[in-house]
mmCIF file of the N, C-alpha and C atoms, coordinates in Angstrom:
data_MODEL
# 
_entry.id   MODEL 
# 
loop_
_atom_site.group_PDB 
_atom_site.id 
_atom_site.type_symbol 
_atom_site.label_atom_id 
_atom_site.label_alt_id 
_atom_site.label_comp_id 
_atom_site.label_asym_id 
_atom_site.label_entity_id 
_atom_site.label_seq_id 
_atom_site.pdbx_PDB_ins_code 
_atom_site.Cartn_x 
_atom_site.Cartn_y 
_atom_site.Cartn_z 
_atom_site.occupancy 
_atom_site.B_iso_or_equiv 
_atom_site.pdbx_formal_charge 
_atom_site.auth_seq_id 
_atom_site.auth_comp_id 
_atom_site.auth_asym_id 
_atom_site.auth_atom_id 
_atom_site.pdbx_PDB_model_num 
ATOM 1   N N  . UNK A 1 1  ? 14.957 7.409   4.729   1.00 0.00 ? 1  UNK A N  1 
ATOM 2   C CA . UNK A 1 1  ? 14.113 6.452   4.047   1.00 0.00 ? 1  UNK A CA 1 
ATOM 3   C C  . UNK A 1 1  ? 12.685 6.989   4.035   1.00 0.00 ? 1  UNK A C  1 
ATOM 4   N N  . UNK A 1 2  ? 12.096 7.168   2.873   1.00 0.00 ? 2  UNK A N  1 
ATOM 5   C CA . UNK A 1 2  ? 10.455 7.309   2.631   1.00 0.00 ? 2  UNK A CA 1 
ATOM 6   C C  . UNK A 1 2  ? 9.546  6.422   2.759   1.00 0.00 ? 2  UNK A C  1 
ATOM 7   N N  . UNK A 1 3  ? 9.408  6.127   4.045   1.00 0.00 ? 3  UNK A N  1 
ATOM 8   C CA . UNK A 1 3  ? 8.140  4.835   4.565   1.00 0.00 ? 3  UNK A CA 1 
ATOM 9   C C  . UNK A 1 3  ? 7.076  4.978   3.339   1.00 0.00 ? 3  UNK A C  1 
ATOM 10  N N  . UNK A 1 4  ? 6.877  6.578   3.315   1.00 0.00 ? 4  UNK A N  1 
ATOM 11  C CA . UNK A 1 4  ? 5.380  6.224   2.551   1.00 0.00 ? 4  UNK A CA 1 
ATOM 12  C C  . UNK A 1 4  ? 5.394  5.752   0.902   1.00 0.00 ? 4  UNK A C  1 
ATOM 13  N N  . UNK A 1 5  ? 6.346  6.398   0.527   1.00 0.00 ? 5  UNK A N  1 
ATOM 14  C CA . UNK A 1 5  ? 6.578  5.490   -1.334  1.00 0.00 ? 5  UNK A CA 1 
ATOM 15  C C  . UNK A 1 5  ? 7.667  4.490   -0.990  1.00 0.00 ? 5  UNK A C  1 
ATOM 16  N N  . UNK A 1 6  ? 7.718  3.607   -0.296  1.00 0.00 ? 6  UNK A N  1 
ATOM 17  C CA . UNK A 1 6  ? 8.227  2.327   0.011   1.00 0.00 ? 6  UNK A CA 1 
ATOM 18  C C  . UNK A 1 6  ? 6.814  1.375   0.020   1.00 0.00 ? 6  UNK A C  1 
ATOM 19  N N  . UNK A 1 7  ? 5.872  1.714   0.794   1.00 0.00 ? 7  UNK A N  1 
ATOM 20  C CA . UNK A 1 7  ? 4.153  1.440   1.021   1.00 0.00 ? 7  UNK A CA 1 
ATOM 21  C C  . UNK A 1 7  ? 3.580  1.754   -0.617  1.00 0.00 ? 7  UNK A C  1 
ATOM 22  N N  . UNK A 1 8  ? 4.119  2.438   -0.932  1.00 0.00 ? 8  UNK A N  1 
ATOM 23  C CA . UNK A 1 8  ? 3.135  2.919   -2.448  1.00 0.00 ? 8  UNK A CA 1 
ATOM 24  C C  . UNK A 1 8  ? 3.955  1.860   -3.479  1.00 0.00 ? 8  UNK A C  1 
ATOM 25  N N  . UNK A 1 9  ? 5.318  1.750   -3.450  1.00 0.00 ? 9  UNK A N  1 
ATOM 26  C CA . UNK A 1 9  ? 5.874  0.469   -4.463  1.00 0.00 ? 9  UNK A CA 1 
ATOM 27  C C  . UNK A 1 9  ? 5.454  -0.911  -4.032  1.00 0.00 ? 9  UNK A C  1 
ATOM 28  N N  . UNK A 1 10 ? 5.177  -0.919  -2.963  1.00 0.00 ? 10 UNK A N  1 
ATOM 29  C CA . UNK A 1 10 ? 4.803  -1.878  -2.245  1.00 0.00 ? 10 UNK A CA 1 
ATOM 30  C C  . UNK A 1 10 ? 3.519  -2.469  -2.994  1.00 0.00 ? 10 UNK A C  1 
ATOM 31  N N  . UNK A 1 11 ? 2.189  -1.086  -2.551  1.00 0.00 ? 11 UNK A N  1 
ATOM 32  C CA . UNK A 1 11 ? 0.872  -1.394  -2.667  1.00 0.00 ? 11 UNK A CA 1 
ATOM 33  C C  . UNK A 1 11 ? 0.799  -2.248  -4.361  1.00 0.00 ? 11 UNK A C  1 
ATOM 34  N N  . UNK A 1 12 ? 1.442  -0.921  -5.246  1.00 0.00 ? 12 UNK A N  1 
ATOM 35  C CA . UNK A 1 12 ? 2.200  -1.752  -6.600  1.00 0.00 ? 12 UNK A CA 1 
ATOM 36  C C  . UNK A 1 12 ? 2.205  -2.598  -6.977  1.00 0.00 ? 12 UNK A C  1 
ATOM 37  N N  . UNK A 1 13 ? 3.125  -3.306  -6.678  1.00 0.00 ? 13 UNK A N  1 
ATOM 38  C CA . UNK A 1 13 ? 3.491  -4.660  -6.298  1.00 0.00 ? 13 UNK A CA 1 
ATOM 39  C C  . UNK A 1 13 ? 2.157  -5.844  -6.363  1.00 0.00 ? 13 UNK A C  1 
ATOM 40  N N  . UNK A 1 14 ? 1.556  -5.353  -5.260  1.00 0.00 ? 14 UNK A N  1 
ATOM 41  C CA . UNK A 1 14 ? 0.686  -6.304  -4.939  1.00 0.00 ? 14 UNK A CA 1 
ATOM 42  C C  . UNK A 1 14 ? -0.134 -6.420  -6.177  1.00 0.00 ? 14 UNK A C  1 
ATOM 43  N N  . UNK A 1 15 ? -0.598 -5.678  -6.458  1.00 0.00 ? 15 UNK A N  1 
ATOM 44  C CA . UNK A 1 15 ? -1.555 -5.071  -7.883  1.00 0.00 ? 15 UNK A CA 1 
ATOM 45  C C  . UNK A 1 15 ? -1.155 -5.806  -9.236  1.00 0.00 ? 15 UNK A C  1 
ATOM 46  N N  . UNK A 1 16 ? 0.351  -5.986  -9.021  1.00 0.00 ? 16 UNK A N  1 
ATOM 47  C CA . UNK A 1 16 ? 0.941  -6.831  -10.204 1.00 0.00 ? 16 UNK A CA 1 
ATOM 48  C C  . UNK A 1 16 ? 0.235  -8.105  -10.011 1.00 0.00 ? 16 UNK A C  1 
ATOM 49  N N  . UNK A 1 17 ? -0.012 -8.512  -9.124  1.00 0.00 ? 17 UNK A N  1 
ATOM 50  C CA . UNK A 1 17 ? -0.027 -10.211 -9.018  1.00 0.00 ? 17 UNK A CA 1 
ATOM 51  C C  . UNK A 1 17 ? -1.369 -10.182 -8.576  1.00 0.00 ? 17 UNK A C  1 
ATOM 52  N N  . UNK A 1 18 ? -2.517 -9.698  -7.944  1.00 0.00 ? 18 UNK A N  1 
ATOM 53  C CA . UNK A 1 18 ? -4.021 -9.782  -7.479  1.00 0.00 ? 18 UNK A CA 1 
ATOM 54  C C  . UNK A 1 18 ? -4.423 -8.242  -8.025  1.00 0.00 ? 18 UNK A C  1 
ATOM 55  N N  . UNK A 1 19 ? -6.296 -8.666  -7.760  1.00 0.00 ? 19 UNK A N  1 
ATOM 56  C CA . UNK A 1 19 ? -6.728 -7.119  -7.633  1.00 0.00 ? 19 UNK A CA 1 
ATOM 57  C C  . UNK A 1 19 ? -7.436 -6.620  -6.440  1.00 0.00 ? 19 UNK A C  1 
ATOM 58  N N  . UNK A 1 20 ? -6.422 -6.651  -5.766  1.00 0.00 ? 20 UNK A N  1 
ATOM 59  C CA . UNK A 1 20 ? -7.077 -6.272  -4.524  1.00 0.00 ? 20 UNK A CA 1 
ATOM 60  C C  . UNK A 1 20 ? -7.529 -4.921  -3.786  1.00 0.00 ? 20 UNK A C  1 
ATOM 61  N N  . UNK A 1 21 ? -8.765 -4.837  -3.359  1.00 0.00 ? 21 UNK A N  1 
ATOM 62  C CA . UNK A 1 21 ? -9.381 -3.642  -3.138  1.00 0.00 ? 21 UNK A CA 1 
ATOM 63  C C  . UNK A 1 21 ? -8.569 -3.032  -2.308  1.00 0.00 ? 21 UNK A C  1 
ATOM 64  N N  . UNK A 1 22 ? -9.030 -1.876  -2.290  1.00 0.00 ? 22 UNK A N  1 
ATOM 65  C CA . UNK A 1 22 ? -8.476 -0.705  -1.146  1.00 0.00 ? 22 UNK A CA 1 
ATOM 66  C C  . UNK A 1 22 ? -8.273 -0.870  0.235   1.00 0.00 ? 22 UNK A C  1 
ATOM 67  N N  . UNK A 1 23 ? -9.142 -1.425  0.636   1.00 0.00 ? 23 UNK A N  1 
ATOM 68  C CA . UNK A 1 23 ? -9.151 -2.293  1.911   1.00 0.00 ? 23 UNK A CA 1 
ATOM 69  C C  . UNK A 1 23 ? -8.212 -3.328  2.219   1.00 0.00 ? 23 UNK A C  1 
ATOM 70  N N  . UNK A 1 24 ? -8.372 -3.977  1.091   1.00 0.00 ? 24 UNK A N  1 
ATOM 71  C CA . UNK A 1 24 ? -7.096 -5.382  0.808   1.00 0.00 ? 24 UNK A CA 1 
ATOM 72  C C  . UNK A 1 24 ? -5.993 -4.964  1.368   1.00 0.00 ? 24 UNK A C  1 
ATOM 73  N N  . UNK A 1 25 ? -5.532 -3.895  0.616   1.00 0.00 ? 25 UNK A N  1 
ATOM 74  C CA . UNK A 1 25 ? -4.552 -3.279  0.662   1.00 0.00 ? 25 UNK A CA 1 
ATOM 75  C C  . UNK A 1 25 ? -4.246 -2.694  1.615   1.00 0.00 ? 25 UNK A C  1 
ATOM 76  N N  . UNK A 1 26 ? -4.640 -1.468  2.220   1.00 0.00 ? 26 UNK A N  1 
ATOM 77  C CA . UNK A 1 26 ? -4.743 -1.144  3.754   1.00 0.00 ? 26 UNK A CA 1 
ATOM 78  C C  . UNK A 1 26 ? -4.339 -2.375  4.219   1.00 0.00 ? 26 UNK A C  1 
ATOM 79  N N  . UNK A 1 27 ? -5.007 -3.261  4.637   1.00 0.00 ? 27 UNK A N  1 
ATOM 80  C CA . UNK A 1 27 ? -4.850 -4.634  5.894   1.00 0.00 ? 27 UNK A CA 1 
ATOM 81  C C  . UNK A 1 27 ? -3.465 -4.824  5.285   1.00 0.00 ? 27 UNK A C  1 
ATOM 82  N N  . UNK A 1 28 ? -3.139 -5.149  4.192   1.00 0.00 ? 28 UNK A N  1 
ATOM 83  C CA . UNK A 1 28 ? -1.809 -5.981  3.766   1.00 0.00 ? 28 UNK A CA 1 
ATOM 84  C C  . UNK A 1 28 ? -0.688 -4.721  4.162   1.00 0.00 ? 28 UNK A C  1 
ATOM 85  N N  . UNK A 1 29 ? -0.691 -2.681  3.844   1.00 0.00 ? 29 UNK A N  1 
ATOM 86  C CA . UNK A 1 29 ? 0.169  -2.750  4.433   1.00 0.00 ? 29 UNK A CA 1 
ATOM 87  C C  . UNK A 1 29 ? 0.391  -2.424  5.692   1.00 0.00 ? 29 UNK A C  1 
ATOM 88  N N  . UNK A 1 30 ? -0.923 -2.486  6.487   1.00 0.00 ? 30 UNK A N  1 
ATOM 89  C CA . UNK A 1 30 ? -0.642 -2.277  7.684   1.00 0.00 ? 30 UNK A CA 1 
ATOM 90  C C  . UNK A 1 30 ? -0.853 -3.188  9.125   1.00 0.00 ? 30 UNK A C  1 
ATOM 91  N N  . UNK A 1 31 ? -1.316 -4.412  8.489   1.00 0.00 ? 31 UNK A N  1 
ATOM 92  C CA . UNK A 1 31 ? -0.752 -5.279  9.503   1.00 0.00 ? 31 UNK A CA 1 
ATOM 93  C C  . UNK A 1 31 ? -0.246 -6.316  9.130   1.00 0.00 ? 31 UNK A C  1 
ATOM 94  N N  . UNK A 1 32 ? 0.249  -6.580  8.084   1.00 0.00 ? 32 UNK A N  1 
ATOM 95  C CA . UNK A 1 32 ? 0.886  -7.287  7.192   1.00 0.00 ? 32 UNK A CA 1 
ATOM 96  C C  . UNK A 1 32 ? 2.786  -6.771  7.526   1.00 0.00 ? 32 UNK A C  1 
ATOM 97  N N  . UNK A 1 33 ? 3.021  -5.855  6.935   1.00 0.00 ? 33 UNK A N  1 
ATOM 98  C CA . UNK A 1 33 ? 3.916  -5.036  6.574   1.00 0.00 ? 33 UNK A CA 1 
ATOM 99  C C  . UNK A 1 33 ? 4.705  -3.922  7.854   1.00 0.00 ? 33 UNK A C  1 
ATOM 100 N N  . UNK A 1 34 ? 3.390  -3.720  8.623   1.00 0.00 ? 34 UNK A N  1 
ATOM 101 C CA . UNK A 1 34 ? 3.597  -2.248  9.455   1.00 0.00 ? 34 UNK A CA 1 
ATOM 102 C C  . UNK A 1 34 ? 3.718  -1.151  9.228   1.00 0.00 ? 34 UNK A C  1 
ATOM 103 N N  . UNK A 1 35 ? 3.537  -0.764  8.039   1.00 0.00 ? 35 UNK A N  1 
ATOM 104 C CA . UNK A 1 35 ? 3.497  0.562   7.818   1.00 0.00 ? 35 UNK A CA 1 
ATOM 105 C C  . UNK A 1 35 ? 2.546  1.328   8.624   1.00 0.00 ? 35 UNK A C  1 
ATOM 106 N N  . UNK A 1 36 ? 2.183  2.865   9.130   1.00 0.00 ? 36 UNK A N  1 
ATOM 107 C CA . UNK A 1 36 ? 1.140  3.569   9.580   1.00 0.00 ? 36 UNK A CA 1 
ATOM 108 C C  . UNK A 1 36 ? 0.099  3.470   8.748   1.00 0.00 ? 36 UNK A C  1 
ATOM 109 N N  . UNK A 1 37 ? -0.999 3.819   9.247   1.00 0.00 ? 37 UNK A N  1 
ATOM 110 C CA . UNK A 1 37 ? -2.286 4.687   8.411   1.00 0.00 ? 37 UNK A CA 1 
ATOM 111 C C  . UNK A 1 37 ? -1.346 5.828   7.474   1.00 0.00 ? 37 UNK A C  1 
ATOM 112 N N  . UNK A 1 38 ? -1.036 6.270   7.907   1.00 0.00 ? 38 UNK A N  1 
ATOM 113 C CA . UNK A 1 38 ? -0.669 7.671   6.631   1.00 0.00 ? 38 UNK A CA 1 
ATOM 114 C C  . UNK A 1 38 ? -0.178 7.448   5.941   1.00 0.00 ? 38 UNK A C  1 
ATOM 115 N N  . UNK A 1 39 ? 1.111  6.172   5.978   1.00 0.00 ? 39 UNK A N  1 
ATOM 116 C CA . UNK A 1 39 ? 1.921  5.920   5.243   1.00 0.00 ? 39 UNK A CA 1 
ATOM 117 C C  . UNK A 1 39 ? 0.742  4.284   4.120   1.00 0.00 ? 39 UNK A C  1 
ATOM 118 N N  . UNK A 1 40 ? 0.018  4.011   4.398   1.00 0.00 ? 40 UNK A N  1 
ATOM 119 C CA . UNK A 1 40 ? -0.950 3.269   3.880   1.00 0.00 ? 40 UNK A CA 1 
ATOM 120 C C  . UNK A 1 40 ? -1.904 4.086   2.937   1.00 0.00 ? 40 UNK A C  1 
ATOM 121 N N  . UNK A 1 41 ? -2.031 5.106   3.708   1.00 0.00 ? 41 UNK A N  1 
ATOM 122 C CA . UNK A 1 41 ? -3.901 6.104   2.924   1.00 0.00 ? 41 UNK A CA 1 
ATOM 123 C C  . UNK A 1 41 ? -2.562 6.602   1.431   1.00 0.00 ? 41 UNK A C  1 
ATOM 124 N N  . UNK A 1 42 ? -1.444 7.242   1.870   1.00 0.00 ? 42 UNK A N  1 
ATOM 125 C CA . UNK A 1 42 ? -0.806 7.815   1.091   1.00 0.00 ? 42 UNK A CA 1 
ATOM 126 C C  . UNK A 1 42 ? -0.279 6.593   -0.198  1.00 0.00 ? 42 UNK A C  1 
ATOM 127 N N  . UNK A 1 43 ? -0.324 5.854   0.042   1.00 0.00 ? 43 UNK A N  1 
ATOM 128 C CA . UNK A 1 43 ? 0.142  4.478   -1.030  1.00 0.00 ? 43 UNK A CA 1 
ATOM 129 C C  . UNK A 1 43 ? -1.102 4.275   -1.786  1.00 0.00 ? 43 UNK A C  1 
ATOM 130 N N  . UNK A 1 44 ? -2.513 4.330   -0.995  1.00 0.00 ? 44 UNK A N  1 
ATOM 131 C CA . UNK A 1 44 ? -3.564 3.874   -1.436  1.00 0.00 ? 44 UNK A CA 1 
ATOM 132 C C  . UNK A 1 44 ? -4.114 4.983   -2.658  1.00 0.00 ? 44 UNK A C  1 
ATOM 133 N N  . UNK A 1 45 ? -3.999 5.982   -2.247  1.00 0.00 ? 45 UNK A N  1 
ATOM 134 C CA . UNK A 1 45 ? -4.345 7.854   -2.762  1.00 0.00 ? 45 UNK A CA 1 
ATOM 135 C C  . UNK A 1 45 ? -3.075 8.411   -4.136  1.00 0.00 ? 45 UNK A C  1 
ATOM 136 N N  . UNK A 1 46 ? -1.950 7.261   -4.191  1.00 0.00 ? 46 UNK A N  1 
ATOM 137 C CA . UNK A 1 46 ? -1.151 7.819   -5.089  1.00 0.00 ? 46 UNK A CA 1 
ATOM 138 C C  . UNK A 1 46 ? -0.650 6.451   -5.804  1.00 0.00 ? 46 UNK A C  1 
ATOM 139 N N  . UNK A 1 47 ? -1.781 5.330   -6.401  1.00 0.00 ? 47 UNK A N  1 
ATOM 140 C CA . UNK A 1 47 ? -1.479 4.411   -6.721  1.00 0.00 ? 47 UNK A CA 1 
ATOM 141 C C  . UNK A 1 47 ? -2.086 4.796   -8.140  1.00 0.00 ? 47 UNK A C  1 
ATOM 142 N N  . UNK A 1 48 ? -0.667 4.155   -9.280  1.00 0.00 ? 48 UNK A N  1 
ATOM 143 C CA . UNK A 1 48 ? -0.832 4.806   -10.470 1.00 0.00 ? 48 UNK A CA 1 
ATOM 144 C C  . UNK A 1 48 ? -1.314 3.631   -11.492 1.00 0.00 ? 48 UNK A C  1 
ATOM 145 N N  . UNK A 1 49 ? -2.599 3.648   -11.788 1.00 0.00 ? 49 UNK A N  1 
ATOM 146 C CA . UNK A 1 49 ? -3.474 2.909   -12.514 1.00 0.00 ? 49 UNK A CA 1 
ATOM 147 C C  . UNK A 1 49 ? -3.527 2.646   -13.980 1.00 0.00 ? 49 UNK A C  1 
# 
């Protein structure tokens, strides 16, 4: 399983329904969710706009 594009469909996701900053996001998937930092920076760094 790929934690980190699980976190990146994820971050996605969220984007569909709010616009939430980078930060937003971070907090939502990592203490929200549990994902790591890496697996968060990497969702945040490859989110397709």
């Amino acid at each position: 399983m790929d934690y980190a594009e699980n976190a990146l469909a994820l971050a996605e996701e969220y984007l569909i329904v709010a616009d939430y900053s980078e930060k937003e996001l971070y907090e939502l998937l990592t203490e929200e969710h549990g994902f790591t930092e890496e697996e968060a920076d990497y969702a945040i760094e490859n989110i397709e706009e």
